[in-house]
VMD Tcl script that draws the C-alpha trace (Angstrom):
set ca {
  {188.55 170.17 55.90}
  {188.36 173.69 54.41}
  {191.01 175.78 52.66}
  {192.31 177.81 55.66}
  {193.10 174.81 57.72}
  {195.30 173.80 54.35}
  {196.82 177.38 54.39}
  {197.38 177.18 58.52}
  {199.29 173.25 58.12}
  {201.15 174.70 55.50}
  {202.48 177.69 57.62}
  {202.91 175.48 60.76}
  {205.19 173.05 58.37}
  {207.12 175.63 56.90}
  {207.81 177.66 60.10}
  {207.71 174.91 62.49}
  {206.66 176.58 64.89}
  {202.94 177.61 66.14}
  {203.69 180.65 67.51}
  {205.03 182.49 64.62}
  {202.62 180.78 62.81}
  {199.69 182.55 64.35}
  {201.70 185.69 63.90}
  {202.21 185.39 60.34}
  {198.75 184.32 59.88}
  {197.21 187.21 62.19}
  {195.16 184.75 64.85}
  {195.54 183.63 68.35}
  {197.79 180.49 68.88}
  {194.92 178.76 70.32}
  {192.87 178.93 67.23}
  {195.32 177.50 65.02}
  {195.82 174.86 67.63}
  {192.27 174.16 67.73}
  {191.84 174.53 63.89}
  {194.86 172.20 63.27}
  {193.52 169.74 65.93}
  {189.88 169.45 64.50}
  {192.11 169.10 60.97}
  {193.95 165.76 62.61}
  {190.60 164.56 63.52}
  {188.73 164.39 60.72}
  {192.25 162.74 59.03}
  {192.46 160.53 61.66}
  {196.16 161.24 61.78}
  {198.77 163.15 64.24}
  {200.99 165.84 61.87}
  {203.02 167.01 64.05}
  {204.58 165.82 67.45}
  {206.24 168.94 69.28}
  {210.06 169.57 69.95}
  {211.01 171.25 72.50}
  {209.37 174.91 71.41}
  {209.23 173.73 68.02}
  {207.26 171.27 66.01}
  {207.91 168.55 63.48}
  {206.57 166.59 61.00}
  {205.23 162.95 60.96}
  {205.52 160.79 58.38}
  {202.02 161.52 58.05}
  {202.21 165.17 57.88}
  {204.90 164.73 55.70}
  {203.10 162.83 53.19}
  {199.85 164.64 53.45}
  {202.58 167.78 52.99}
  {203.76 167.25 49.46}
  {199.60 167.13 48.22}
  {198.62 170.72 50.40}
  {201.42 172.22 48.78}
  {200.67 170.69 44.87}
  {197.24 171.59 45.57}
  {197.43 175.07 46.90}
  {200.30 176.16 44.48}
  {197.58 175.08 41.58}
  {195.07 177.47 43.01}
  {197.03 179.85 43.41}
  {198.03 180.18 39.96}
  {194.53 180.11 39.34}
  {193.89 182.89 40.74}
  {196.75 184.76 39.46}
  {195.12 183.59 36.04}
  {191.84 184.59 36.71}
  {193.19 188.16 38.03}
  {194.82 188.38 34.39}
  {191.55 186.73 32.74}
  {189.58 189.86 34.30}
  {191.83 192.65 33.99}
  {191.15 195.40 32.03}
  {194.79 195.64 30.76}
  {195.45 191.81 30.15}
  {192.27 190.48 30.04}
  {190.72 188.02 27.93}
  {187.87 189.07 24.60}
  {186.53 186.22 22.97}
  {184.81 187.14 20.08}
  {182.54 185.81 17.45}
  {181.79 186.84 13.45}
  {180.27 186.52 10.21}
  {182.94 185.49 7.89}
  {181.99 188.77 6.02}
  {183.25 190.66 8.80}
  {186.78 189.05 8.66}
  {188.29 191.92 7.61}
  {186.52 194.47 9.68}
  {187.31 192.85 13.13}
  {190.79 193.54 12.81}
  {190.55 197.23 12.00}
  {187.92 197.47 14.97}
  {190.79 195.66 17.21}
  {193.21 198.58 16.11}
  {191.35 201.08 16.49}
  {191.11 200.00 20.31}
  {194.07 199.71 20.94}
  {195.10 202.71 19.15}
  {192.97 204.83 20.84}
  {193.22 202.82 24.29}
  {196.34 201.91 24.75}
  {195.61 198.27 26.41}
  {197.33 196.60 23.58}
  {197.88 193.81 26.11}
  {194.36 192.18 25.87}
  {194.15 188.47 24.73}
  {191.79 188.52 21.63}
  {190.40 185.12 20.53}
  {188.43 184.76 17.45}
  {185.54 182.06 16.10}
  {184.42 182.77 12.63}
  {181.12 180.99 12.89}
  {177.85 180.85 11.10}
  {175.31 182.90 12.32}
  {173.20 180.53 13.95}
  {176.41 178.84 15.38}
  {177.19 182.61 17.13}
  {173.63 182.85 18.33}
  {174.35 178.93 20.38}
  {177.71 180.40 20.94}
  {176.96 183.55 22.99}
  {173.76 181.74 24.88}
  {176.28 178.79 26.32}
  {178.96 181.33 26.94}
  {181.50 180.19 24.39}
  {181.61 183.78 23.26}
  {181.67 187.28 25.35}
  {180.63 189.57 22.00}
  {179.04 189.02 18.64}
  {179.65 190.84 15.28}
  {176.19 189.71 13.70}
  {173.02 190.41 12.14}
  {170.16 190.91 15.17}
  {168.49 188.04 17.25}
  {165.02 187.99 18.18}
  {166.16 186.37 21.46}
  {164.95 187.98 24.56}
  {168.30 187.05 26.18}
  {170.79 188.75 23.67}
  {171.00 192.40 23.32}
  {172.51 194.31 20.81}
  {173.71 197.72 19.36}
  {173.76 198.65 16.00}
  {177.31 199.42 14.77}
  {176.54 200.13 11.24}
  {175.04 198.05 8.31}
  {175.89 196.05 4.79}
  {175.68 196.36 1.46}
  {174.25 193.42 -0.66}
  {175.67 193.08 -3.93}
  {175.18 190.60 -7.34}
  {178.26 188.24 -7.53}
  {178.56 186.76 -10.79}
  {181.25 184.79 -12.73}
  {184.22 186.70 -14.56}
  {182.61 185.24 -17.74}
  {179.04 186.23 -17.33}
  {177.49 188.78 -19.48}
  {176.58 190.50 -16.92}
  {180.02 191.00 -15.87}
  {181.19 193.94 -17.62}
  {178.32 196.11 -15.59}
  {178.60 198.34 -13.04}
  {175.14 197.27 -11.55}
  {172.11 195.82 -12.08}
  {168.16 195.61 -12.05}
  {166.97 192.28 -10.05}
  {163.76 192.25 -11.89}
  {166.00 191.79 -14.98}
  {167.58 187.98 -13.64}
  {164.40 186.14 -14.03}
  {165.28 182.99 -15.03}
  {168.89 182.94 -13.41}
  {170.13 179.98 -11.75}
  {171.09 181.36 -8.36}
  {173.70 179.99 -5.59}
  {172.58 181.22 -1.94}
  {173.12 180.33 1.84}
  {171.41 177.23 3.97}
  {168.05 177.89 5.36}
  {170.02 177.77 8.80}
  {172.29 180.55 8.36}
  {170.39 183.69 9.20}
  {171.09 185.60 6.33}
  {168.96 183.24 3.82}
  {165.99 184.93 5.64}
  {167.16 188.25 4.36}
  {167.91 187.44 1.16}
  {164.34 185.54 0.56}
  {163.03 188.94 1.78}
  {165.13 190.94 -1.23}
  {164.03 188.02 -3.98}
  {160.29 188.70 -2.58}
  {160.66 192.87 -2.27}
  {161.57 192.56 -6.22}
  {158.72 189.78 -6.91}
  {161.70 187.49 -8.05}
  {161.37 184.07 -7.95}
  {164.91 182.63 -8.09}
  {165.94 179.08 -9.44}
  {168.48 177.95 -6.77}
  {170.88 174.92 -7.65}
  {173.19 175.13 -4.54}
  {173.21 176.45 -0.70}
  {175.74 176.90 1.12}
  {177.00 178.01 5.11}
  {179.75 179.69 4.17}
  {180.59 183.26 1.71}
  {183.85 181.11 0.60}
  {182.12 178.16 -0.45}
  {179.43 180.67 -2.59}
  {181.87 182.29 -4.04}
  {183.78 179.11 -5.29}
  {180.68 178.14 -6.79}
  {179.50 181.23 -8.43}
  {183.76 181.37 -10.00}
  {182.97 177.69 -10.84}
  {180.05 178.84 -13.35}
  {177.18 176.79 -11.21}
  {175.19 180.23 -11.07}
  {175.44 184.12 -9.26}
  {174.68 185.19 -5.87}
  {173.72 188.06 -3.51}
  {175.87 188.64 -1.03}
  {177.35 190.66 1.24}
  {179.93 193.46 -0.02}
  {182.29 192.42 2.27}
  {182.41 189.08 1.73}
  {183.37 189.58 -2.40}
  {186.13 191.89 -2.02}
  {188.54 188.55 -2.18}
  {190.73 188.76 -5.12}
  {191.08 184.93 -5.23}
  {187.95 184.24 -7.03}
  {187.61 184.97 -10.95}
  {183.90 186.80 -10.02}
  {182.60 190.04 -10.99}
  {180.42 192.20 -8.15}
  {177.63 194.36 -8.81}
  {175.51 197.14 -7.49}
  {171.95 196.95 -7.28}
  {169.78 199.37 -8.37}
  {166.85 198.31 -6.94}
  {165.43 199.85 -2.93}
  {166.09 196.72 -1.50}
  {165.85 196.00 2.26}
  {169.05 197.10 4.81}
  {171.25 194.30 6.42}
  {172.27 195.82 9.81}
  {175.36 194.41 11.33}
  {175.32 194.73 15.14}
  {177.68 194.10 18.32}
  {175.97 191.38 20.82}
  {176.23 189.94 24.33}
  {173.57 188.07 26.43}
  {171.72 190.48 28.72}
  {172.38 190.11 32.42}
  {175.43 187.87 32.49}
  {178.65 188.81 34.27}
  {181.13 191.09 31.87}
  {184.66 191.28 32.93}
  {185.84 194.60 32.92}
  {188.27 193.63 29.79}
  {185.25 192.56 28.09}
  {183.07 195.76 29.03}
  {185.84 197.86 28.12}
  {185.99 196.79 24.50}
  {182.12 196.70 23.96}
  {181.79 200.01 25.88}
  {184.61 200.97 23.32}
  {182.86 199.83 20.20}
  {179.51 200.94 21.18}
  {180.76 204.72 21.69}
  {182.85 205.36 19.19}
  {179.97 205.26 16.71}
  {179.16 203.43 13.44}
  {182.78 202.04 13.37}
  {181.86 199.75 10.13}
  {181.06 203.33 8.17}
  {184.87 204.23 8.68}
  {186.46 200.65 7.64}
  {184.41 201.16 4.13}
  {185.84 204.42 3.68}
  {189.07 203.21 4.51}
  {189.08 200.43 1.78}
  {187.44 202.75 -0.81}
}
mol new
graphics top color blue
foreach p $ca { graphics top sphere $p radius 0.5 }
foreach p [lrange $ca 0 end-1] q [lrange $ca 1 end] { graphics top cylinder $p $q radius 0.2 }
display resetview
């Protein structure tokens, strides 16, 4: 049983009749017969018994009727849905991103569709860790990434701009009245930071080492919220992203550093080789061209 004997017993019922059948579906009468025929014989049923020029259904075909039609209505809403899931006006862009880029990915989003028009793509977001993104792009849970690079041989990546890293310290810290600060000065500082897993703990061991800073850590966390709750708490201050301290919801104080510290690039990444839908290509294509996109939204919210 394949699908165009479904489509031809489908026709044949409908029409009731074989020849315009095989017009309607373009073939010779005798090949639908013969395709209907090996159909009954593998079902080990009769479907239709002939009137005069016209046939009927058995109770058979009848019944074996209702589940063709169920069945090839389903698929072809599937592929109605799938022609919208590609489509580079309707299509579907999941995306991943750091929770520091929560504000960015929006602006990026209207800028598309500013400049593109195609303000009928399905966008579907997962803030995720970093290490969570990584899993998520590799098992296809996710067509693009706003992250820090992967050394992954499978992911590629363009740079789209990079971040700042600030000092985040409590409303009530000394330090708070300052504009910026020296690391070498927080010796001794009890310091909040992220979980060895998320990727960004590597880069901020690297900016403690740069300065020769040892820090005393009393809490790790996965996510910029949960930091900054802790650092407004009074359990200690943290380097961060820029981004992710601009919330007004937490009494904390952020702070330049003054010190030649390392770069944190943020980039845009997909896994290498894997089937894009043209929705998805658009938008990436979109992102990687119009330049360092993450430049403009910091202007913007200066």
């Amino acid at each position: 049983m394949n699908l165009q004997q479904l489509y031809y017993f489908k026709t044949i019922a409908d029409l009731e009749h074989y020849t315009k059948a095989s017009q309607q579906l373009n073939i010779s009468q005798s090949s639908l017969s013969h395709s209907i025929t090996d159909l009954e014989k593998e079902l080990g049923v009769s479907l239709f018994i002939r009137q005069g020029r016209n046939v009927k259904l058995t109770s058979c075909g009848a019944f074996f009727l209702d589940y063709v039609t169920r069945s090839l209505d389903i698929l072809d809403e599937g592929r109605s849905r799938l022609s919208d899931f590609i489509s580079p006006e309707t299509g579907r862009i999941s995306l991943s991103f750091l929770s520091s880029l929560s504000g960015f990915v929006p602006f990026l989003i209207s800028r598309f569709f500013q400049k593109t028009g195609k303000v009928q793509n399905h966008f579907r977001f997962d803030q995720v860790s970093t290490h969570t993104i990584e899993e998520y792009l590799l098992l296809g849970k996710t067509d693009l990434a706003f992250t820090t690079p992967f050394e992954q041989e499978e992911i590629e990546s363009v740079k789209i701009g990079s971040h700042q890293t600030i000092l985040v310290v409590p409303k009530n810290h000394p330090l708070a009245s300052r504009k910026s600060v020296n690391l070498t000065t927080l010796q001794g500082e009890t310091f909040i930071t992220y979980h060895p897993q998320c990727q960004i703990r590597g880069y901020i061991d690297q900016v403690f080492q740069s300065v020769d800073l040892t820090p005393k850590i009393s809490f790790e966390g996965f996510h910029d919220s949960v930091i900054l709750g802790a650092v407004a708490a009074g359990l200690g201050i943290a380097l961060m992203p820029e981004a992710a301290a601009e919330s007004s919801h937490y009494a904390t104080a952020a702070l330049a550093i003054e010190n030649d510290i390392p770069v944190r690039d943020i980039h845009i990444a997909w896994v290498k080789d894997r089937y894009m839908t043209p929705a998805v290509k658009n938008f990436r294509d979109f992102v990687i061209n119009s330049g360092q996109l993450l430049e403009d939204y910091k202007k913007q919210r200066i």
